[in-house]
C-alpha positions, 0 to 999 in steps of 0.5 A: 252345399255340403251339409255334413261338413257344415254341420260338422264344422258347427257341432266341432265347437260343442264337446257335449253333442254329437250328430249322426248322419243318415243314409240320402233320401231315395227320389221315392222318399222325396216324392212321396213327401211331396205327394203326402201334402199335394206339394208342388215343390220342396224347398230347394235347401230341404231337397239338398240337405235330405240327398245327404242325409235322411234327417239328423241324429243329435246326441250327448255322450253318445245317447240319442237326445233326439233330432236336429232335422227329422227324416222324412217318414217323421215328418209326414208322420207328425205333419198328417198328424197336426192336419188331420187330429180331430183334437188339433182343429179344435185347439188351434189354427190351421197347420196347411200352410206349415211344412214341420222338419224340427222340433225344440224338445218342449213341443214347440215346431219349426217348419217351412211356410207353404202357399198353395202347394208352394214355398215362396220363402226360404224362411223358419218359422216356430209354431208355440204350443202353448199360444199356437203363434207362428214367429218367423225366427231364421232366413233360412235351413242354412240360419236354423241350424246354425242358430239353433247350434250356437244358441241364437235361437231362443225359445 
């Protein structure tokens, strides 16, 4: 898939935000987030999306509101974070088995679901906050973004 004029397409019905596009992802960047959380693959459309462009800037009026999909060094960051704080497992369920590559801007995380090292589905799912529940809100990156542009996705 071609994840710049996807998402180019998609942003062209908005006046207001605009994205910017990051160098690929190195096969050394992908490795080591693959290493980071003893993952034995990465989701295929992740692995695309990040071979064009290293995460997603989104802006308005040209100022940097922050990120439709995170780069790769803000996703092992806030990952290694949310596994490893001492303050987190004592707040909320287990984050071994969510892969997060987005945010909503309010706290809330979207990310992969991972099984053993594996990612059997395609699928979105939001972490709350608030609550810590994990909803499933999109079959896929492809869905997540385009909902997430248009307004679908509520949260």
């Amino acid at each position: 898939m071609n994840w710049k004029a996807f998402i180019s397409n998609l942003d062209s019905l908005n006046l207001l935000t605009s994205f910017q596009f990051n160098s690929p992802a190195t096969d050394n960047e992908l490795k080591e987030l693959q290493d980071s959380f003893k993952l034995n693959e990465l989701p295929e459309e992740l692995v695309g999306l990040y071979k064009q462009s290293n995460g997603i800037e989104e802006y308005l009026d040209n100022v940097k509101i922050g990120e439709l999909i995170w780069p790769i060094n803000r996703v092992i960051e806030t990952n290694k974070e949310f596994r490893d704080s001492p303050h987190f497992k004592d707040l909320y369920m287990s984050f071994e088995q969510l892969l997060f590559v987005a945010d909503a801007g309010n706290g809330d995380l979207f990310g992969f679901i991972t099984l053993n090292g594996n990612f059997d589905r395609n699928d979105i799912f939001v972490w709350n906050h608030e609550n810590d529940s994990r909803e499933w809100v999109e079959p896929s990156l492809e869905k997540f973004i385009e909902w997430w542009l248009n307004g679908t996705i509520k949260i």
